[in-house]
Wavefront OBJ file of the C-alpha trace (Angstrom):
o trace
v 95.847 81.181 71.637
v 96.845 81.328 75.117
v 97.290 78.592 77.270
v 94.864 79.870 80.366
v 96.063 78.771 84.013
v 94.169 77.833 87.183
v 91.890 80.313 87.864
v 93.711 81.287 90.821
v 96.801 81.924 88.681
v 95.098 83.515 86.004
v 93.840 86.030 88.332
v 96.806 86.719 89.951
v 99.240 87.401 86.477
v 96.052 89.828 85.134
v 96.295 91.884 88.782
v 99.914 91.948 88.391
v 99.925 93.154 84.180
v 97.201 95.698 85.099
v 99.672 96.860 88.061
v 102.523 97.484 85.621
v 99.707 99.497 83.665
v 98.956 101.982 86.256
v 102.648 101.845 87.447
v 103.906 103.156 83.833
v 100.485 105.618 83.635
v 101.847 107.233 87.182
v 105.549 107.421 85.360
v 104.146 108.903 82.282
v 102.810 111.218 85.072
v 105.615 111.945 86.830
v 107.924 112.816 83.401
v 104.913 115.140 82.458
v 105.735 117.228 85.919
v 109.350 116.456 85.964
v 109.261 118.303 82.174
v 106.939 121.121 82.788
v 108.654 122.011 85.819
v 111.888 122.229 84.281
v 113.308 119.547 87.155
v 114.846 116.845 84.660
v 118.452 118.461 84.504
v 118.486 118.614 88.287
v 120.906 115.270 88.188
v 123.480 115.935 85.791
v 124.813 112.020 85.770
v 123.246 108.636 85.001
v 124.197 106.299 87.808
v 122.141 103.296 87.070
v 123.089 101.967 90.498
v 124.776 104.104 92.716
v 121.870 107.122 92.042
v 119.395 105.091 93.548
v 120.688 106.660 97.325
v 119.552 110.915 97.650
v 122.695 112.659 98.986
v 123.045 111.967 102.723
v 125.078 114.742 104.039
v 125.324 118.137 103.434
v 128.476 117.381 101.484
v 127.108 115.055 98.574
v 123.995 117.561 98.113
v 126.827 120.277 97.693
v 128.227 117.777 94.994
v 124.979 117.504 93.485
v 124.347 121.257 93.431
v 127.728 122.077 92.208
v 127.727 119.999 89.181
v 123.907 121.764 88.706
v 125.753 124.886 88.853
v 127.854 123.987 85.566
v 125.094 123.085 83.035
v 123.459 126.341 80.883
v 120.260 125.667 82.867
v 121.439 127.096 85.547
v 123.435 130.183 84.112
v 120.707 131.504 81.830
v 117.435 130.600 83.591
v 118.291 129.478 87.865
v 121.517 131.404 88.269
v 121.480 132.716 91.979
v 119.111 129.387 92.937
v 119.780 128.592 96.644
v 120.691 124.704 97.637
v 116.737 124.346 99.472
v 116.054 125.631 95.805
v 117.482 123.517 94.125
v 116.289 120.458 96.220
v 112.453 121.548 95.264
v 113.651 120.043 91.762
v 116.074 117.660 92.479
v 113.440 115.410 94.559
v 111.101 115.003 91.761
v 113.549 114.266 89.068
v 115.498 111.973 91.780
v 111.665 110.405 92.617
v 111.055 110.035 88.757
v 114.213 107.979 88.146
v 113.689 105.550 91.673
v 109.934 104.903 90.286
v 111.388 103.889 87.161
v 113.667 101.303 88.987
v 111.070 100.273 91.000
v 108.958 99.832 88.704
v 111.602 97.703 86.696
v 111.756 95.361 89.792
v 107.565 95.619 89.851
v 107.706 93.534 86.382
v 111.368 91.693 86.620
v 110.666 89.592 89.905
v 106.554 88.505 89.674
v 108.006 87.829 86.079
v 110.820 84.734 86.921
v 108.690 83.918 89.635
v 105.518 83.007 86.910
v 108.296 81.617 84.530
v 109.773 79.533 86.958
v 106.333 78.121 88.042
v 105.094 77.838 84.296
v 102.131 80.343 84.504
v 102.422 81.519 81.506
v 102.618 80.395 77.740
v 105.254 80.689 75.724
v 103.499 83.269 73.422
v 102.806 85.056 76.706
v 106.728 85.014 77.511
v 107.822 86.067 74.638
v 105.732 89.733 74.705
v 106.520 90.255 78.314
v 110.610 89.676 77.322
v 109.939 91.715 74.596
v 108.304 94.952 76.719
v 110.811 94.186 79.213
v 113.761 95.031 76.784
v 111.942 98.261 75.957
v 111.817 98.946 79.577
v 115.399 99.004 79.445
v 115.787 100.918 75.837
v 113.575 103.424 78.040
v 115.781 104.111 80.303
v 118.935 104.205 78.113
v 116.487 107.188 75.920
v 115.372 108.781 79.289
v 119.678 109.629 79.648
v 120.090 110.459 76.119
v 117.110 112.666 76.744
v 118.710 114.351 79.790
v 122.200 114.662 77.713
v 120.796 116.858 75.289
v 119.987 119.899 78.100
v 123.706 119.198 79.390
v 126.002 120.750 76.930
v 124.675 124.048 74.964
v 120.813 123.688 75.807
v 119.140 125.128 78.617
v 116.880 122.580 78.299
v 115.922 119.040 76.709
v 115.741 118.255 72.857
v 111.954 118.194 71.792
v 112.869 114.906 69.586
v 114.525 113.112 72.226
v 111.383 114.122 74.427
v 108.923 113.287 71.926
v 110.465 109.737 71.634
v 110.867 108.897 75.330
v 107.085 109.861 75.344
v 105.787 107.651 73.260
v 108.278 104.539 73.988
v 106.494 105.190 77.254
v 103.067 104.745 75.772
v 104.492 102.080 73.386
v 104.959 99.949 76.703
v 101.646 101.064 78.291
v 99.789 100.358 75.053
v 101.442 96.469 75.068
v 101.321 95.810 78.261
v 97.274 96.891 78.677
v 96.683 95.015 74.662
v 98.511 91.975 76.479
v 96.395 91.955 79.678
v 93.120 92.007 77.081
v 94.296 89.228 74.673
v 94.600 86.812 78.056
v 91.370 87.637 79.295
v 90.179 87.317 76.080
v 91.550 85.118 73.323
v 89.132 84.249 71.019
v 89.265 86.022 67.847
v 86.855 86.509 65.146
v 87.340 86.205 61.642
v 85.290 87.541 59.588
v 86.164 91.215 58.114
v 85.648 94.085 60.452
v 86.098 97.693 59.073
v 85.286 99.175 62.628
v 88.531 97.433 64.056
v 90.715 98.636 60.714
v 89.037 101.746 61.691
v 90.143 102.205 65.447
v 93.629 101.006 64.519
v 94.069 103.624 62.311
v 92.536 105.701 65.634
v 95.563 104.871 67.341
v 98.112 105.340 64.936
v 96.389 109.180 64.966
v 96.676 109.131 68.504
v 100.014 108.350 68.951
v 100.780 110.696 66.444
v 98.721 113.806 68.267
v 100.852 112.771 71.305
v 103.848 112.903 69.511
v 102.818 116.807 68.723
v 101.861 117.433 72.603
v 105.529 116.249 73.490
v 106.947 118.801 70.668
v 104.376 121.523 72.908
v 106.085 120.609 76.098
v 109.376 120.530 74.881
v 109.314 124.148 72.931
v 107.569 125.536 75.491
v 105.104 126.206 72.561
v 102.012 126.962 74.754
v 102.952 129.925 76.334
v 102.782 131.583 73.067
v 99.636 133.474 72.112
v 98.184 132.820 68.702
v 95.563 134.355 66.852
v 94.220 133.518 62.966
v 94.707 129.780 61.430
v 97.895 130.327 60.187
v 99.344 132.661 61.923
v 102.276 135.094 61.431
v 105.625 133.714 61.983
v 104.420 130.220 61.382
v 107.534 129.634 58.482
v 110.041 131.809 60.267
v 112.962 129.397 59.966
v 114.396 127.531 56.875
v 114.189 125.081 55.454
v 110.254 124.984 56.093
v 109.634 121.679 57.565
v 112.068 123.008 60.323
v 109.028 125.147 61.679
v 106.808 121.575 62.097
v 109.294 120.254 64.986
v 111.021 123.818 66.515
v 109.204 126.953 65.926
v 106.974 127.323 68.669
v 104.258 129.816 66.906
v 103.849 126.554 64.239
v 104.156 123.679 66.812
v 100.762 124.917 68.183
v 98.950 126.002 65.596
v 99.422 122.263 64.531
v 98.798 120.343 67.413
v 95.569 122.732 67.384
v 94.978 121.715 64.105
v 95.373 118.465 63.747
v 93.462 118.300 67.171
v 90.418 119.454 65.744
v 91.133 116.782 62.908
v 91.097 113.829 65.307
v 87.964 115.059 67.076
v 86.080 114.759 64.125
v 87.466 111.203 63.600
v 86.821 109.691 66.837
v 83.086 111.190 66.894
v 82.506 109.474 63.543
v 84.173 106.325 64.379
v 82.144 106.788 67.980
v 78.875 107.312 65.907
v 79.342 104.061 63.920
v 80.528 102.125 66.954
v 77.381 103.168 69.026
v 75.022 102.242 65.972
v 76.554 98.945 65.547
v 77.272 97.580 69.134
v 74.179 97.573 71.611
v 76.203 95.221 74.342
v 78.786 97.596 74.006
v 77.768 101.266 73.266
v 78.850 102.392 76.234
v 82.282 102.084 75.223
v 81.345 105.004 72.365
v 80.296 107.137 74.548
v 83.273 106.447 77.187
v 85.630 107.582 74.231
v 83.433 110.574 73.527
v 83.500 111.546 77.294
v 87.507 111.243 76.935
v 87.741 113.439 74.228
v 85.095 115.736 75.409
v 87.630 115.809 78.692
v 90.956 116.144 76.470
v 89.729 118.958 74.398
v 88.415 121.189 77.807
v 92.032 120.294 79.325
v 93.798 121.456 76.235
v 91.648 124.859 75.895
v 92.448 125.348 79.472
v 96.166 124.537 79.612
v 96.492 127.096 76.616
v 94.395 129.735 78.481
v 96.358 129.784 81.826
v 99.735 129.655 80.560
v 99.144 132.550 78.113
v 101.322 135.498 79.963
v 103.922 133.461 82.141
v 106.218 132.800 80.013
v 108.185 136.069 81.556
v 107.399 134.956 85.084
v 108.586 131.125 84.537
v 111.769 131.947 82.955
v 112.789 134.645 85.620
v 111.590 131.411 88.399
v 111.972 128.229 86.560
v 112.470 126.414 89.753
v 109.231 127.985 91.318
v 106.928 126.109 88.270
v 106.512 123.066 91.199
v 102.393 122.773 90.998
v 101.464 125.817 89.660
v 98.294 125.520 88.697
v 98.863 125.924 84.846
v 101.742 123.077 84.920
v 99.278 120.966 86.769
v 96.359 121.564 84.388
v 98.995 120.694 82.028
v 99.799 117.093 83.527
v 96.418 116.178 83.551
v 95.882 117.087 79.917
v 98.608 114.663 79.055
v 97.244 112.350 81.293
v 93.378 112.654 79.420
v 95.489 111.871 76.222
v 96.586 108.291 77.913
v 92.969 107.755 78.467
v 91.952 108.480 75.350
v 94.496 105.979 74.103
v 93.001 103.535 76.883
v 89.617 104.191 75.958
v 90.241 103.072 71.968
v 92.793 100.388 72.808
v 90.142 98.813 74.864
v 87.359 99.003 72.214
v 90.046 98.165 69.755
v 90.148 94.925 70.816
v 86.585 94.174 71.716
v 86.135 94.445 68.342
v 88.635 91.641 67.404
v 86.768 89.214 69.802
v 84.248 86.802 69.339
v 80.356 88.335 70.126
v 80.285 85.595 72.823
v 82.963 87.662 74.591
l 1 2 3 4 5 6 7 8 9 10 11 12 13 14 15 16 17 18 19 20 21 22 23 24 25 26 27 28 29 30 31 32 33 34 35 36 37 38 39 40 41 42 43 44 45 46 47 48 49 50 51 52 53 54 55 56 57 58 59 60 61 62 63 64 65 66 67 68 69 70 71 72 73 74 75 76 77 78 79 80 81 82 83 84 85 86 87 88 89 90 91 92 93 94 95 96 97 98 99 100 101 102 103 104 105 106 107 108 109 110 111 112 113 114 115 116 117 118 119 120 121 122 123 124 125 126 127 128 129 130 131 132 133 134 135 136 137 138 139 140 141 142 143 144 145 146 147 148 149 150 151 152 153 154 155 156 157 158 159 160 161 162 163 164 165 166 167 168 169 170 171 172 173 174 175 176 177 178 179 180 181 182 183 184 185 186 187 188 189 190 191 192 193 194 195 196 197 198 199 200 201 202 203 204 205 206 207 208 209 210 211 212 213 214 215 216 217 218 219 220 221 222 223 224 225 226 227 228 229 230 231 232 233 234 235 236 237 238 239 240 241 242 243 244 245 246 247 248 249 250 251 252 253 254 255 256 257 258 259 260 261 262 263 264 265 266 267 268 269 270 271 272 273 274 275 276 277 278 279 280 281 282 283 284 285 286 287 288 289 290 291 292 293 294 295 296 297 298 299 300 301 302 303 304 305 306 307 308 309 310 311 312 313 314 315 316 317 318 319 320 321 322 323 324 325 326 327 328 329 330 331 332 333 334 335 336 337 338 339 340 341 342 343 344 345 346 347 348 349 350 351 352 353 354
């Protein structure tokens, strides 16, 4: 149990958790751009502290741009790139990494301050020190991330991608379960196959996000597939090499396995619907989200079919095209899908009273 505060105080540490929410929902937002834009090798260092300044002068941007100039990015994809081209990525990588300090500060100081003045439990402590160390493994992946486009690649390993991803979500998904178990601590006891159910929803979602990070990070969606398993699905050896790097594969799974977790989340919807009249409407909200999901996916595949020519002759030119942005949102509809089931998740741990 938690121990609740004044109402005043309550009210004020639930504003501030569902801040960091939407805080690490606009970051997951931000990498989703930074990625499909190709911007994320723009800054070629990790300077904890002194990166958090933009060059100044004419001289430090020509620092910036001729480090740029040394990776393979720029050799086999932006070779020729003027320095106002390269500045259209380097401010939304740069902007990515200052949110992420910001939004390190956004937990770290409301966080002493509601120690120091005993606000919170000890049970509550102890999950917020917890997330706050992954903040920090975050940041130490989001480096090892940008390391891998640095030496040989022209861009960022898919793994390394995937896992940033979904440390991201990780952190969303404890911060939002945290904000729900002070609001609402009673539990129920009894056996409850719908809640065994929707965590086994989330484990599938996290997994189908998992596959949308190997998309992004092959560039798997500009490739035009036709036929369930489609030719050139096993190219490369061994086999299960295909699952994580062949591109022609990578989608036909994520399509696959997409079409799989529909039919899950409408049964599990179904059931839910059936058996909770105060809170049916939480069905159809996740039915709505996938319903949203599955049009954004269909569409992201159907406008980047064709310019995969075009975006590797003008990688820096991707900046809100429409297909990269109809591709952000789709990644955003998957964190509301997780929302969505995280939410009714834990409604069905509470007590009916609740």
């Amino acid at each position: 149990m938690y121990n609740q505060p004044s109402t005043t105080n309550y009210q004020l540490v639930i504003y501030w958790l569902y801040s960091l929410c939407a805080s690490v929902a606009f970051m997951v937002l931000l990498g989703g751009l930074t990625r499909l834009t190709d911007s994320g090798l723009s800054i070629t260092e990790w300077q904890p502290l002194s990166g958090i300044l933009p060059p100044l002068s004419e001289a430090e941007w020509g620092e910036y741009f001729a480090k740029y100039q040394q990776i393979p990015e720029y050799h086999e994809i932006n070779k020729g790139i003027s320095l106002g081209e390269f500045k259209e990525i380097f401010w939304l990588e740069y902007i990515h990494r200052l949110f992420g300090r910001l939004v390190g500060l956004l937990f770290f100081v409301p966080f002493v301050y509601f120690v120091i003045n005993k606000m919170l439990s000890l049970k509550v402590i102890v999950r917020l020190s917890m997330i706050f160390g992954l903040g920090a493994v975050q940041g130490a992946i989001g480096w090892y991330m940008v390391s891998s486009g640095l030496t040989e690649r022209t861009d960022v390993s898919q793994y390394r991608l995937a896992l940033h991803l979904i440390m991201a979500l990780l952190i969303y998904s404890i911060l939002l379960w945290t904000v729900m178990d002070i609001k609402y601590p009673a539990r129920r006891s009894d056996f409850n196959f719908l809640s065994i159910y929707s965590k086994w929803l989330t484990c599938f979602i996290f997994f189908m996000i998992f596959l949308g990070a190997l998309m992004a990070g092959t560039d798997a969606g500009f490739v035009y597939i036709d036929g369930i398993i489609p030719f050139g699905a096993y190219d490369l050896s061994p086999w299960w090499r295909n699952h994580f790097e062949n591109p022609v594969m990578i989608q036909t799974q994520h399509k696959l396995v997409a079409i799989m977790l529909a039919v899950d989340i409408i049964s599990f919807s179904i059931i839910f619907i059936i058996q909770n009249d105060r809170g049916r409407f939480l069905g159809f909200a996740l039915i709505a989200a996938l319903a949203l999901q599955i049009a954004l996916g269909i569409a992201t595949l159907y406008h980047f079919r064709g310019l995969e020519e075009y975006f590797a002759a003008n990688g820096y030119k991707k900046m809100f095209q429409f297909p990269v942005m109809v591709a952000v949102v789709h990644q955003l509809g998957a964190l509301l899908l997780l929302t969505v089931n995280l939410i009714i998740s834990h409604k069905l741990l509470r007590k009916e009273e609740e």
